[in-house]
C-alpha positions in Angstrom: 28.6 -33.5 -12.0 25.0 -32.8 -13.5 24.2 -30.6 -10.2 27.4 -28.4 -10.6 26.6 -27.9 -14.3 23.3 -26.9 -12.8 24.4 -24.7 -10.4 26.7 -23.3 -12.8 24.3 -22.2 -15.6 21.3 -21.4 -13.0 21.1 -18.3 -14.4 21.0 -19.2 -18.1 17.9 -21.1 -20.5 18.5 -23.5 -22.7 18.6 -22.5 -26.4 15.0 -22.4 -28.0 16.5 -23.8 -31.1 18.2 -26.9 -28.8 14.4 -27.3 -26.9 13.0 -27.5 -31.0 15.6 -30.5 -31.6 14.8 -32.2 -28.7 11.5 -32.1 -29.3 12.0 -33.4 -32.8 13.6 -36.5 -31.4 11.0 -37.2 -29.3 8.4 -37.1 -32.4 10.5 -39.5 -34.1 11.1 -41.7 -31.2 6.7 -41.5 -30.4 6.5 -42.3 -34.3 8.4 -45.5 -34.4 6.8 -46.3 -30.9 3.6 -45.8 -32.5 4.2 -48.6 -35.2 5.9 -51.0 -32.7 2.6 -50.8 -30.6 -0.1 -51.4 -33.8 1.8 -53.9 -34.9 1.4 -56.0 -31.3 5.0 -55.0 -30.1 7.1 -56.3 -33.3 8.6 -55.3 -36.1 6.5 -56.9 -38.7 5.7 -53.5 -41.0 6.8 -52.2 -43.9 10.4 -50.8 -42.8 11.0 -49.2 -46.5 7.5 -47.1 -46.1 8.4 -46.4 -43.0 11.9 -44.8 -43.5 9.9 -42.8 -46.6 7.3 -41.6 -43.9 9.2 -40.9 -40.5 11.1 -37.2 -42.8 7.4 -35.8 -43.7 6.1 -36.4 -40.2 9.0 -34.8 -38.8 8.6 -31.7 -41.3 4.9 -31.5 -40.3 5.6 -31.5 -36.7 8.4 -28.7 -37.4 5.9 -26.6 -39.0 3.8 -27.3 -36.4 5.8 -26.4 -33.5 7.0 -23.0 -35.6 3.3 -22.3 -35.9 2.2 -22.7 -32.4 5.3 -21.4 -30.8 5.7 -24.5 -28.2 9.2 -24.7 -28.3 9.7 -21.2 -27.4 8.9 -21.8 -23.5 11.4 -21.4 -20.6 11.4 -25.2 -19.6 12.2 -24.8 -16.0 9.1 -22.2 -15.7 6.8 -24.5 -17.8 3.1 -24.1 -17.1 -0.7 -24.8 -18.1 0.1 -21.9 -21.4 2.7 -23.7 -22.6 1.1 -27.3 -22.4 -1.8 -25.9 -24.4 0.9 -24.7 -27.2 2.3 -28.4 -26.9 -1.5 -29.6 -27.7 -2.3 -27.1 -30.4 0.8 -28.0 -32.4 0.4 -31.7 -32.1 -2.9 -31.4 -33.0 -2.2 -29.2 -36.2 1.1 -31.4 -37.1 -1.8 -34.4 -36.8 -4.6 -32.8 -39.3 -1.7 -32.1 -41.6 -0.3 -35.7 -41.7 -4.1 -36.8 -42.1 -4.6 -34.1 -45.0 -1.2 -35.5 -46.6 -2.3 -39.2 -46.7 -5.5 -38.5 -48.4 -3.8 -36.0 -50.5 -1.6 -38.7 -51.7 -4.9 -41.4 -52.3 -5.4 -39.1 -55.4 -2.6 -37.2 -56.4 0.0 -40.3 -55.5 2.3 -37.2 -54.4 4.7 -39.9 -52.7 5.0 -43.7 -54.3 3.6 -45.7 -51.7 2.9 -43.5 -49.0 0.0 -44.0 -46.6 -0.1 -44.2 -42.8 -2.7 -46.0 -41.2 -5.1 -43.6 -39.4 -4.4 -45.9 -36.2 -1.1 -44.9 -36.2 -1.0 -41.0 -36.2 -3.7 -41.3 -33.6 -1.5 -43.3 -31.6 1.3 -41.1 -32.2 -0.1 -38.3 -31.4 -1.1 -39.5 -28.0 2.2 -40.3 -27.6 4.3 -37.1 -28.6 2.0 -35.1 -26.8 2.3 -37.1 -23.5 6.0 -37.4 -24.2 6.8 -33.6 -24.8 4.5 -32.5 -21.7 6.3 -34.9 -19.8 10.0 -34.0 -20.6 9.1 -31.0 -19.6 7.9 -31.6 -16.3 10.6 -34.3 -15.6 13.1 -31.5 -16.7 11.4 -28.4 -14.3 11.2 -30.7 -10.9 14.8 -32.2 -11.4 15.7 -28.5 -12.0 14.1 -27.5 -9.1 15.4 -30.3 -6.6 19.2 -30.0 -7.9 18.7 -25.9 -6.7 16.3 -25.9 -3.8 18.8 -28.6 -2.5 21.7 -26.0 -2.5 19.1 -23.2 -0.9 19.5 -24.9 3.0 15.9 -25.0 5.3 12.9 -25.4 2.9 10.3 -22.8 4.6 6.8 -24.2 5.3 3.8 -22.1 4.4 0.1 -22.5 4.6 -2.3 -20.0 1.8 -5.8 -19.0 3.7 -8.0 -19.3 0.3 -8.7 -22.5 -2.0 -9.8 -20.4 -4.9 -8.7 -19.0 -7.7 -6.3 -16.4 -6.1 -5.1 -19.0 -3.9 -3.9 -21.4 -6.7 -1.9 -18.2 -8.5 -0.3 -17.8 -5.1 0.7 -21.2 -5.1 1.7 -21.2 -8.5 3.7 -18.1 -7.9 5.8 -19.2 -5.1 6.2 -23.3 -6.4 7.8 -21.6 -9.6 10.2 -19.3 -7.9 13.0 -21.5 -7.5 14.7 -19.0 -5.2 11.9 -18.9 -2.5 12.8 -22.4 -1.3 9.2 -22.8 0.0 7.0 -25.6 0.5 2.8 -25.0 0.5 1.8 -27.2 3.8 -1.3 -27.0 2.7 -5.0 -25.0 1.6 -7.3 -23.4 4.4 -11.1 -22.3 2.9 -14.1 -21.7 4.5 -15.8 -23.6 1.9 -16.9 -27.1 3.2 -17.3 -28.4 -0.3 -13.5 -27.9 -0.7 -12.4 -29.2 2.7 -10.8 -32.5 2.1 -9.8 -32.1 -1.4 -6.5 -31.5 -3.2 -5.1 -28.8 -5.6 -2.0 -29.6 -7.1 -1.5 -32.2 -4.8 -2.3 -29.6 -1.9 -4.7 -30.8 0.8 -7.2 -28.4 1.7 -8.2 -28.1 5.4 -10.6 -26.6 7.7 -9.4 -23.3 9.8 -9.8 -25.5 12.7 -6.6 -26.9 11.9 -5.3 -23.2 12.2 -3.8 -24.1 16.3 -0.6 -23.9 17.6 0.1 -27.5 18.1 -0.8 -27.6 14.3 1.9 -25.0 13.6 5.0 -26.2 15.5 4.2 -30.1 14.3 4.4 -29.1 10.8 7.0 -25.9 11.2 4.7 -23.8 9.8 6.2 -19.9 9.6 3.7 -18.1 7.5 0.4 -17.7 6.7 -0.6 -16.0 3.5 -4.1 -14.4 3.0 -4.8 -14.9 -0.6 -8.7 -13.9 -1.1 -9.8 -11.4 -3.5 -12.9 -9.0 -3.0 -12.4 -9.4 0.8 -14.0 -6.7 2.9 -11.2 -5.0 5.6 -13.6 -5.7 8.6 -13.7 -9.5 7.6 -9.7 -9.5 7.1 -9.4 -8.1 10.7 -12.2 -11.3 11.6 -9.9 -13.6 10.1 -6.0 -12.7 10.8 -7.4 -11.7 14.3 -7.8 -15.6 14.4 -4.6 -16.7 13.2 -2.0 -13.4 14.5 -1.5 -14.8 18.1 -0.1 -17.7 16.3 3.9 -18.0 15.9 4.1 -17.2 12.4 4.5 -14.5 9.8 0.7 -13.1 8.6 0.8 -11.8 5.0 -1.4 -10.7 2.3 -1.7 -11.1 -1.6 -2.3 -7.5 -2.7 -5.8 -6.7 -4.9 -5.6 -8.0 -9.2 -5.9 -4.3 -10.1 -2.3 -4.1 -8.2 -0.5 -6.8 -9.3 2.1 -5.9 -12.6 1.1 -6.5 -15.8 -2.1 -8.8 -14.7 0.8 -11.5 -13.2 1.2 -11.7 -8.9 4.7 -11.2 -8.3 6.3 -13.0 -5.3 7.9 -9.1 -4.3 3.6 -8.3 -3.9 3.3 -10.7 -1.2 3.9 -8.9 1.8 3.1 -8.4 5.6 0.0 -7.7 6.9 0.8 -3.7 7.8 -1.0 -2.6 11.7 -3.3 -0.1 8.9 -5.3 -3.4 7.7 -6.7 -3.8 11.3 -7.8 -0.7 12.3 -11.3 -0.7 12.7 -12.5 1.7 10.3 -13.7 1.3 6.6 -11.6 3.2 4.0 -12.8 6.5 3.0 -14.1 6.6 -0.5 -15.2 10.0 -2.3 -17.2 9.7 -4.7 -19.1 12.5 -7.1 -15.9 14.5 -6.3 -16.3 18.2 -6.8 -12.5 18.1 -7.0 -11.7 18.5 -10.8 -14.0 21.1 -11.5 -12.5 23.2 -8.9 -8.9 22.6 -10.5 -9.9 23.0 -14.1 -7.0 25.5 -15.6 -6.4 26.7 -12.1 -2.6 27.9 -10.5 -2.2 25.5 -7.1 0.2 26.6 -4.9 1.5 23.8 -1.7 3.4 25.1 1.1 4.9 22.2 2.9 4.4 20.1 0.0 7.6 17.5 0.5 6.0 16.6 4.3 3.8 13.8 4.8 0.4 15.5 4.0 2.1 17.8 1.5 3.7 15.7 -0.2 0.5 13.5 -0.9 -1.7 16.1 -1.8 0.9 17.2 -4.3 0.8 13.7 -5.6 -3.3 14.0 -5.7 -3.3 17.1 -7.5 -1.0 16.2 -9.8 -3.7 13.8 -11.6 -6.4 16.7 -12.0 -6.5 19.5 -15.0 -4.7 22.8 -13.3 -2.7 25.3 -15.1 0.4 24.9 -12.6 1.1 23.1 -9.4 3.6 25.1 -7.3 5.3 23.2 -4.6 6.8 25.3 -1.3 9.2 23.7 1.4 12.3 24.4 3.0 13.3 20.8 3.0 15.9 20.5 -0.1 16.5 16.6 0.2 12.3 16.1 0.6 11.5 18.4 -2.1 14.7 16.8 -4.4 12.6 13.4 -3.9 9.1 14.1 -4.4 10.3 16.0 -8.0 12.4 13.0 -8.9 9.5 10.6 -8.3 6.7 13.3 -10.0 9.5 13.0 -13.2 9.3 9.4 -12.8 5.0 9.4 -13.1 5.4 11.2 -16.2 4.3 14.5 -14.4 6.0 17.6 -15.7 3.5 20.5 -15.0 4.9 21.5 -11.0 7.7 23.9 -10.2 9.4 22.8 -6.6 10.8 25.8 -5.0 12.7 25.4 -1.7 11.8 28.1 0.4 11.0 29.4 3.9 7.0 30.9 4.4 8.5 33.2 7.4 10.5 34.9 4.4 8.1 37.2 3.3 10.2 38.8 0.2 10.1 35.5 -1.0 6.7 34.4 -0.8 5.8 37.8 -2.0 8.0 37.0 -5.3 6.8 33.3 -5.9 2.7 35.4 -5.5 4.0 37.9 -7.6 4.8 35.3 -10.6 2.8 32.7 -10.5 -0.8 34.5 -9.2 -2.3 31.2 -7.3 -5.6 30.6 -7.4 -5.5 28.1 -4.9 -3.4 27.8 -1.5 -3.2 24.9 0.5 -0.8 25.7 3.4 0.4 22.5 5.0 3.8 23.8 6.6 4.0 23.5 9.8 5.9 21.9 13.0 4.0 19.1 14.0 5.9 17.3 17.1 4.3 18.2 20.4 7.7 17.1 22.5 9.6 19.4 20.2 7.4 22.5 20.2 7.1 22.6 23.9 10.9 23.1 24.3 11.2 25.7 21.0 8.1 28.2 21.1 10.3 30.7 19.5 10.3 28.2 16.4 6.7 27.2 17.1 5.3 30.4 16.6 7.5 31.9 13.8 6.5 28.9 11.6 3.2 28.3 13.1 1.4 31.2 13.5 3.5 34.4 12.0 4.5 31.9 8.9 0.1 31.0 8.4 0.0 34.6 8.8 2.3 35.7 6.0 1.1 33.2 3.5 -2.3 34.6 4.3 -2.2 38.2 4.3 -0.3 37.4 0.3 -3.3 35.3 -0.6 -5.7 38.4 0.4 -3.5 40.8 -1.3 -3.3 38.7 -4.3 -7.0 37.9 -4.6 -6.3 34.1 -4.3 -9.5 32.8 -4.6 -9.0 30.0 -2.0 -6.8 29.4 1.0 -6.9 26.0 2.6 -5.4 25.6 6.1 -4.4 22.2 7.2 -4.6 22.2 10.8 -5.2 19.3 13.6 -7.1 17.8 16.5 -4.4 19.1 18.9 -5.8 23.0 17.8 -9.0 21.7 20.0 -9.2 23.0 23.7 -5.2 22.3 22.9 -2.8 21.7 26.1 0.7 22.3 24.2 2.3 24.8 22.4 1.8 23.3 19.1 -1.7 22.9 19.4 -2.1 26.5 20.6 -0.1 27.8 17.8 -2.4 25.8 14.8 -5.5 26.8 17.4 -4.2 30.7 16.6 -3.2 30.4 13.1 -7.1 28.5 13.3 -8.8 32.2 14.7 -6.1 34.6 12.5 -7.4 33.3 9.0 -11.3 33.5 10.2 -10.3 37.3 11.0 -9.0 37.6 7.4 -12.1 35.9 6.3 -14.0 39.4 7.3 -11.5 41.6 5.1 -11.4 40.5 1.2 -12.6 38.3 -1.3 -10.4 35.3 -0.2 -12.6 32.1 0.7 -10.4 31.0 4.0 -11.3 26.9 5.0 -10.1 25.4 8.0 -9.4 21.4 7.9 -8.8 19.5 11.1 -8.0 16.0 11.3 -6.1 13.3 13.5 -3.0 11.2 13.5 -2.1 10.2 9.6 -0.7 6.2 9.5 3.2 6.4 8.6 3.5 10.1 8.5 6.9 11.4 9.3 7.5 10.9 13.1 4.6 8.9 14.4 3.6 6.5 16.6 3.8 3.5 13.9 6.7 3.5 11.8 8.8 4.4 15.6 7.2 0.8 16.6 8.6 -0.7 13.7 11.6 0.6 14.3 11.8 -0.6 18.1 10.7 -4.2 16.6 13.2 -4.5 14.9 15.9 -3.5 17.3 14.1 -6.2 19.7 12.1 -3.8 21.8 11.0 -2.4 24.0 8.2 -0.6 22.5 7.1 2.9 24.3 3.9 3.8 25.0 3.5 6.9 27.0 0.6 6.1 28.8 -2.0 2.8 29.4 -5.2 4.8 28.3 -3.6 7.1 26.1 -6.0 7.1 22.6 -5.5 8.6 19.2 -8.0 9.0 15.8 -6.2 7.3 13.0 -6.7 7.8 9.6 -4.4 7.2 6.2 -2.7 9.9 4.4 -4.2 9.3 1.1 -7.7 9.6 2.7 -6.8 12.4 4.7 -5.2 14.4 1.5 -8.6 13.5 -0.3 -10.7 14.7 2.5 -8.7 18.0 2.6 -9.0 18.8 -1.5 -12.6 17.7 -1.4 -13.4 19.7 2.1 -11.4 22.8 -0.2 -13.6 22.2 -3.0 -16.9 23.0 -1.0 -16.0 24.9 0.7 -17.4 28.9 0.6 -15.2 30.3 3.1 -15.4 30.7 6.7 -15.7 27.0 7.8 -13.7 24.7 9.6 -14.2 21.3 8.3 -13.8 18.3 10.4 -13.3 14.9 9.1 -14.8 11.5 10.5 -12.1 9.1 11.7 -14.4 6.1 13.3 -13.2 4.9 16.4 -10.4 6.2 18.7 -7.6 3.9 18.9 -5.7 2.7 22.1 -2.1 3.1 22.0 -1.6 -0.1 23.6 -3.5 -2.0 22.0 -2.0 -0.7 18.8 1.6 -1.8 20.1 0.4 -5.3 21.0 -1.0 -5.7 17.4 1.8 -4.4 16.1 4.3 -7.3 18.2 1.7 -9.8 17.3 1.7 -8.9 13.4 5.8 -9.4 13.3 5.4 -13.3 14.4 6.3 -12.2 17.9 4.8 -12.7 21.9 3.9 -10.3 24.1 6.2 -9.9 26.9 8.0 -13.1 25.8 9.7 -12.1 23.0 9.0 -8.2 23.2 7.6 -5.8 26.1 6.0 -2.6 26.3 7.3 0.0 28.2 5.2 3.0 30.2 7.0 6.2 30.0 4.8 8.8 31.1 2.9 11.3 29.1 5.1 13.5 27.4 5.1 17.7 28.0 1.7 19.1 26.5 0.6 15.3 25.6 -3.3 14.7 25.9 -4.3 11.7 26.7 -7.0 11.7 23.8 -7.8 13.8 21.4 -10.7 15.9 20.4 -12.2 17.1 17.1 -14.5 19.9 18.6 -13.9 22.4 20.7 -16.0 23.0 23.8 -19.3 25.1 22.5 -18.7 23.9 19.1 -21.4 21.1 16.9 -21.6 20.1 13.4 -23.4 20.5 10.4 -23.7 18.0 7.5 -22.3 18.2 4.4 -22.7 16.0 0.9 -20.1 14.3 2.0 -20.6 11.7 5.0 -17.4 11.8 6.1 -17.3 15.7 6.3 -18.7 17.7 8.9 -18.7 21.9 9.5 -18.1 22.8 13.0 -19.7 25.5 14.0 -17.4 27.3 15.5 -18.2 30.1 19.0 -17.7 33.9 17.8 -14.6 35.6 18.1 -13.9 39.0 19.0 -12.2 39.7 15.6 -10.6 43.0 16.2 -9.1 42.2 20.0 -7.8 38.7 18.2 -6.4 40.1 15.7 -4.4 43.0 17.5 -3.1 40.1 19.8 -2.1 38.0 17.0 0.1 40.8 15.6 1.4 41.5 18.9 2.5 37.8 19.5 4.1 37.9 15.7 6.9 40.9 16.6 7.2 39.9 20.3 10.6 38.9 21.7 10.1 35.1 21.7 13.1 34.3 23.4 11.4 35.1 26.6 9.0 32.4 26.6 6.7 33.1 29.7 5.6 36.0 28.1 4.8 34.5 25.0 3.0 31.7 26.5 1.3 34.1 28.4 0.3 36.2 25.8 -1.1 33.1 23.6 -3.0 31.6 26.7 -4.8 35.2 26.9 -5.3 34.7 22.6 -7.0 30.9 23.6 -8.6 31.0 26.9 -9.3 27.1 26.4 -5.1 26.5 25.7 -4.4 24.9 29.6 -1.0 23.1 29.9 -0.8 19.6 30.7 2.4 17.8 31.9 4.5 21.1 31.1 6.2 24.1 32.3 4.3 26.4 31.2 1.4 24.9 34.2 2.6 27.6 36.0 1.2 30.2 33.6 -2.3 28.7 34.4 -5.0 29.8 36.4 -5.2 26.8 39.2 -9.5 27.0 39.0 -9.2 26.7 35.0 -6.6 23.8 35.6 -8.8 22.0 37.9 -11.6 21.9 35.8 -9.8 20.5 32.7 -8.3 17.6 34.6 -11.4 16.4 35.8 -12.5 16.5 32.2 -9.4 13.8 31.7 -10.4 12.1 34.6 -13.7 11.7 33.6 -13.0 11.2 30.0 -10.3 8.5 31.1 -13.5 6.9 33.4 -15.1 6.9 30.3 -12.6 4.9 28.3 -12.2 2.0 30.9 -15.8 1.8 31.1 
């Protein structure tokens, strides 16, 4: 019966005005306790004084407890705040009772009226063990009538024993929903091994072993320490991810809502925590003074990289951000979240770069100062069977943004291009690679500051290699990985939008910035991390499949081109490539000849942009054919020997 009428009104409190009776009665009750204990367990006390005293203890404590508040609390959710508000009003209600008495000693407010100091000590003891105690008794029989209607209680163990840790614990123990129980503490901190929190036991990460797991049905492990550096994380879930369990992560204080962890925040620990590179932090940024009351325009602003710079800019100082992209649904989304930041000061405009009426309209209106032309089509696969495409958007679209920002006098044009540009052996990379060389040409010819920005793979862009692994994991597997060896540079989009406004910001016109992404990841290695992360085996529970490299697909990728070094800049993490000479005036005249060529016949085109970028050698494609067999020969012994070079 009590369970159902639980379970009934789960959802409801208890009225703060029926929490301020109860708690009344148990004053009264602690008061006549009080006496019954001074007076050695009897009844041998004044009952008429007492019947006269028992109403203006009561009123005290209900001033008291209106004062402080303690009756207020959610019961079921009662904590250390609201057992301080229990103390501070039985404290006050006690001074006041005292104050009374010795009022009365002169003023004989009250015939006969005196309480023995004994007794309002001892009755304050009492009401204030009685109403913390109610409460607890109340919030553990509330939570064992519904976590015994929630089926299997899930076991859990909390890697840190400080203070991070116990607001975890506390978090999840007061979510009645969660149906959790905390196994137990791991810390590295010796002095804490062996001890409990909240009757927790705090253990060694020896303990952290499979047999441990199983024995105790452990299916998470949540990382709760603050202040943590990301190579140390990778140190310690490398330890714990070939375990059978769930590996997850309490997010930073500065990102938890309103200063309180919610049990939502808890959440897997995502492939990007384990790559090993340090985040990317700009600091000094020349980035706001280069915006100050400026006109930004973004083509491709609802992609990935687009979309993030938009979201970047949209926290400096400019005059007006214009957003480009033909992408209505994208474009629909990022305004609707902008609106939702409170940022007002962008106009989307869905549109097509190849339409050059257009572009020359949106120019003609809003005068940009500042271009950052991030519209493209990225997937290699894709481009290798639709060069008609990859050139219209690729190279003549770059060019028609371009030749606008040179007619308009933009003051800057940034060019978001990629590591595939570099000796590239697809059509995509060839394309950015020409759209690369058309903008240094352009550079000769105005007052237009043209930057080139080249970086890698962006983590959970649209159409990479991560978020397809999660979606394979999910459906059980396999997962695909085209080849054993193949590699990739990794860096975040955030960092990699940063990087790109900051590279635009220094930049004087003429360079191709290159960004520093650490370490080249292996593919499979990445997959196997990724199976691991999700609480699963590899090939038990999931196996990786070898496909085969893909048409155009390198097996790594580069960031300079053959010929080309670096020079420093303020910024560690940003490097100028120094890039060979060009023969402007042939390049150019190719360029236009490749932008009003019939496309549709796609040996000539290829042709055409293999004689634009002598380095541009198919791989794995088609268009091998179009090669010359000596130049062939020599660029797959450079992926033989850069392959040697990996396994060594």
């Amino acid at each position: 019966m009590i369970k159902d009428y639980f379970l009934r009104s789960g959802k409801r409190y208890a009225s703060k005005w029926t929490v301020l009776f109860i708690d009344l009665c148990i004053v009264s009750a602690s008061f006549i306790l009080a006496y019954f204990i001074r007076f050695n367990l009897s009844f041998d006390f004044d009952v008429q004084n007492f019947r006269a005293q028992l109403p203006v203890v009561v009123l005290l404590f209900l001033f008291a407890f209106l004062i402080s508040g303690s009756y207020k609390g959610v019961v079921r959710h009662t904590g250390i705040k609201d057992v301080y508000a229990i103390f501070n009003a039985v404290c006050l209600a006690s001074i006041g009772t005292i104050a009374v008495v010795m009022a009365n000693r002169y003023y004989n407010l009250i015939d006969g009226f005196t309480i023995p100091l004994s007794i309002i000590i001892i009755n304050s003891l009492l009401t204030f063990i009685s109403l913390a105690a109610s409460r607890y008794l109340f919030k553990i029989g509330y939570e064992n009538l519904m976590n015994g209607n929630q089926g299997p209680v899930k076991n859990l163990i909390i890697y840190g024993a400080g203070e991070s840790g116990i607001i975890t614990y506390n978090t999840l123990t007061n979510h009645s929903q969660m149906g959790v129980k905390v196994i137990g503490f791991v810390d590295n901190n010796h002095q804490k091994v062996g001890k409990q929190i909240n009757g927790v036991k705090v253990f060694d990460k020896s303990i952290l072993t499979e047999e441990f797991v199983k024995f105790n049905k452990v299916s998470e492990i949540i990382f709760s320490i603050q202040s943590i550096r990301p190579k140390q994380l990778r140190t310690l879930v490398n330890e714990v991810v070939d375990l059978p369990v769930k590996v997850k992560i309490v997010p930073p204080v500065e990102d938890w809502i309103n200063g309180e962890l919610k049990v939502s925040q808890i959440k897997r620990v995502q492939i990007e925590d384990l790559l090993d590179r340090p985040p990317i932090e700009i600091k000094n940024s020349k980035v706001s003074k280069d915006f100050e009351d400026k006109v930004i325009m973004v083509t491709g602003g609802a992609g990935s990289i687009g979309s993030e710079l938009v979201r970047q800019i949209c926290k400096y100082n400019y005059r007006t951000l214009v957003v480009v992209d033909q992408a209505e649904s994208a474009l629909y989304d990022l305004q609707q979240e902008l609106k939702q930041a409170s940022f007002f000061n962008f106009v989307p405009i869905i549109g097509d770069i190849r339409d050059k009426n257009k572009m020359r309209a949106l120019f003609e209106e809003y005068r940009p100062d500042r271009i950052f032309h991030a519209a493209a089509y990225k997937h290699v696969p894709l481009m290798e069977q639709n060069p008609y495409e990859a050139v219209k958007i690729n190279v003549a679209g770059t060019k028609t943004i371009a030749d606008l920002a040179l007619e308009y006098d933009v003051e800057k044009f940034v060019f978001v291009s990629t590591d595939k540009a570099v000796n590239p052996t697809n059509i995509m990379g060839a394309t950015k690679r020409i759209a690369e060389m058309y903008i240094s040409c352009r550079q000769q010819e105005g007052k237009t500051k043209f930057i080139t920005t080249r970086f890698g793979n962006v983590l959970g862009s649209n159409g990479s290699v991560i978020p397809l692994f999660r979606k394979q994991i999910e459906k059980g597997g396999p997962l695909t990985v085209t080849h054993k060896d193949i590699t990739r540079y990794f860096m975040t989009i955030p960092e990699a939008s940063q990087l790109v406004l900051e590279a635009g910001a220094m930049g004087k016109g003429g360079e191709i910035f290159i960004f520093d992404m650490g370490e080249s990841v292996k593919i499979m290695d990445l997959a196997k991390n990724m199976i691991r992360l999700s609480g699963l085996h590899y090939p038990d529970d999931i196996d990786i499949k070898i496909t085969g490299l893909r048409p155009g697909e390198k097996l790594y990728e580069e960031l300079l081109a053959n010929g080309e070094n670096t020079l420093p800049t303020y910024h560690d993490k940003i490097m100028i490539s120094k890039v060979r000479e060009v023969d402007y005036s042939a390049t150019r005249t190719k360029i236009d000849e490749l932008c009003i060529s019939n496309l549709f016949f796609k040996d000539n085109v290829v042709q055409l942009m293999k004689s634009i970028v002598p380095e541009y050698i198919s791989n794995n494609s088609d268009f091998c054919k179009l090669d010359n067999p000596k130049s062939s020969t020599i660029k797959q012994e450079g992926h033989l020997k850069e392959v040697s070079q990996l396994n060594n």
